[in-house]
N, C-alpha and C positions, 0 to 999 in steps of 0.2 A: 286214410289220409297219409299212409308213411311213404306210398310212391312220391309227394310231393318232397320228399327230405332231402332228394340228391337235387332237385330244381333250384330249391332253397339255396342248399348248398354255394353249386355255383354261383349264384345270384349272387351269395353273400362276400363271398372270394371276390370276385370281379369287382364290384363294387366298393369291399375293403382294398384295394389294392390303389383304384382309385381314390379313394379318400385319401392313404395312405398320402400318396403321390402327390396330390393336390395341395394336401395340407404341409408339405415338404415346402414344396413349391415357394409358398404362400408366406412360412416362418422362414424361410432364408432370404426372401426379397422384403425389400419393404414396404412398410404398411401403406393404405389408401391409393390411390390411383384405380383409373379403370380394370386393368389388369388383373389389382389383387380382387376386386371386386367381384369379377367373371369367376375369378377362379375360386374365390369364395364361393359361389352361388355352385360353381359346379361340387365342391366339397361338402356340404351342407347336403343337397341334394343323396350324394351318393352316402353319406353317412347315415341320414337316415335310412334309405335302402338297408344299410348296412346291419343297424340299430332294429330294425322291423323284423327282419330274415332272422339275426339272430333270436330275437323270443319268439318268435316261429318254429323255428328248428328246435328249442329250447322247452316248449309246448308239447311237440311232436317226439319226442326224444330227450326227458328229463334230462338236461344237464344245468347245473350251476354254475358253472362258468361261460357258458354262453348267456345265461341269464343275466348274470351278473354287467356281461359287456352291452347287452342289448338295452337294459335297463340305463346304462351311466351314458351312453350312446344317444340315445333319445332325447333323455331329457337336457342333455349339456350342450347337444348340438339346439334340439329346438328352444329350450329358454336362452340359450346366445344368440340366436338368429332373432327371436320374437322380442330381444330388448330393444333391435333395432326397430322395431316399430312401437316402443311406449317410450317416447323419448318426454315425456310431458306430465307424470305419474303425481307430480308433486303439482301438478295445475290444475286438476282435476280427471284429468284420462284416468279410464277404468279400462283393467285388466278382460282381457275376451275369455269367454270358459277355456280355449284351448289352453290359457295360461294358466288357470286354477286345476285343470284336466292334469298336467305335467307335473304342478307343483306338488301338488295332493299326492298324486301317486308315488314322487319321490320320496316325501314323506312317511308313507306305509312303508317303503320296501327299507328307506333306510332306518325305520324303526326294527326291522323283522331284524335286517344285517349288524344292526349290533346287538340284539338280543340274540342272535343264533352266534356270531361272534365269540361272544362272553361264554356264551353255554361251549363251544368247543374251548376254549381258553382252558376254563376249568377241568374238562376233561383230559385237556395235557394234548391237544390236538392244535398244537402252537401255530404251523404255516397258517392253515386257512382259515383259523381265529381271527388271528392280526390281520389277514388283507379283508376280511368281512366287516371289522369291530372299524378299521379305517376307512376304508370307502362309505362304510353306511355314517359314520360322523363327517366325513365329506359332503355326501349329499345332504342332512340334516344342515349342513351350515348353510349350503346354498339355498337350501327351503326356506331359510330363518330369514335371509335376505329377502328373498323373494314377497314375503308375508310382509317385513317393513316396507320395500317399494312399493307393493300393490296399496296398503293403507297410505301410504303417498308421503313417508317418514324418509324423506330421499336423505342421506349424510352427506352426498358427492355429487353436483352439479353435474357433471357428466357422467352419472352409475352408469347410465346403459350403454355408453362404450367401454366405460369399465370393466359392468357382468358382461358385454361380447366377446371383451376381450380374453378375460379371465376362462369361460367355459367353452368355445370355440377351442382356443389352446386346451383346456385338461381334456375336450373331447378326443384332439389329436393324443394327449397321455394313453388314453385309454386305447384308444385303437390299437397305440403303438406295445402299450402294454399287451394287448391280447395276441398280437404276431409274434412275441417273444417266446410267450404264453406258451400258444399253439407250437414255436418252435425248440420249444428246448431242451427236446432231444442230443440237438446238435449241441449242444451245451457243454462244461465238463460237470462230472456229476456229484463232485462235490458244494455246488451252488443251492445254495439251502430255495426250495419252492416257492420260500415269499418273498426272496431276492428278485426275481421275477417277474412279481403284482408290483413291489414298491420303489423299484430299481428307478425307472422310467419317472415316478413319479417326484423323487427325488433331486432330479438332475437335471429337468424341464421346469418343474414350479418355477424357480427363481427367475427365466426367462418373462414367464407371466407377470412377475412383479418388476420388473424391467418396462415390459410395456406398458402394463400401467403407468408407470411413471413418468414414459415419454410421451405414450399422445392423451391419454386420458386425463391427465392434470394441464393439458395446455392450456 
């Protein structure tokens, strides 16, 4: 199966490249209109492409950081896109398995990620403790949400523009984290490794709670 690695590969570049682009696109104009819409549907789309190749590749060619990206990929893009269709959770709408498929899973992996986390922590293995022991409390929060909406425990009249809004954006974090990632060679080399994973997510969060606050509480 490993001649399919370089297929992959490209796929996953082209693809991330796109998203990349789209999702640029997308955070510097403004929200709603047909426009953003299209260009939504085309980022979504190519993210998961994106999201899919990499634990494929990932599969095919043990790496943890491509796991990592494919994993937060997946599930950020498709539970963002799939709140736009449970806009009713709290009126009786039940959740479709693809929902409990995502949510579930995010759950095991971000249990593993701060148990394996912790366990490098302690061994004095500081970069990829802390961006594991964070991302995997990342995902656990989103799962934690996910489990009140599904039981129909809504806090926020509008969550699901809310959760669109919120994992749509960390989706673009994460992409963007991973092109950093992959490039930081070019870097100088005194930039500590988890500067890297957390930089991005640091500097974009706040934008998220921005939008919330503009169209989600209208």
């Amino acid at each position: 199966m490993s001649f399919l690695y370089p297929y992959l590969l490209t796929t996953h570049i082209l693809f991330g490249s796109i998203g990349l682009l789209s999702g640029s696109y997308n955070l510097l104009r403004k929200k709603g209109g047909s426009i953003h819409v299209k260009v939504g549907k085309l980022y979504v789309v190519s993210m998961l492409i994106t999201g899919s190749t990499a634990l494929l590749m990932a599969l095919l060619k043990p790496n943890m950081f491509l796991f990592i990206v494919g994993v937060f990929t997946v599930f950020l893009v498709g539970t963002g896109q799939r709140y736009m269709h449970l806009k009713k959770l709290g009126q009786g709408q039940k959740p479709k398995l693809i929902d409990w498929i995502l949510s579930c899973s995010m759950l095991l992996v971000g249990v593993v990620f701060v148990s394996w986390g912790t366990i490098l922590l302690l061994k004095k293995q500081d970069s990829m403790g802390i961006a594991l022991v964070v991302f995997g409390l990342i995902g656990l929060q989103n799962v934690r949400k996910d489990l009140q909406n599904y039981r129909g425990k809504i806090k926020f009249k509008m969550y699901w523009l809310r959760e669109h809004i919120i994992r749509i954006t960390a989706a673009y974090i994460a992409s963007f984290t991973a092109f950093i990632v992959v490039n930081q060679n070019h870097f100088p080399n005194w930039i500590p490794e988890a500067a890297y994973w957390l930089l991005p997510t640091v500097f974009l969060t706040p934008l998220i709670f921005k939008w919330v606050r503009q169209y989600a509480k209208k």
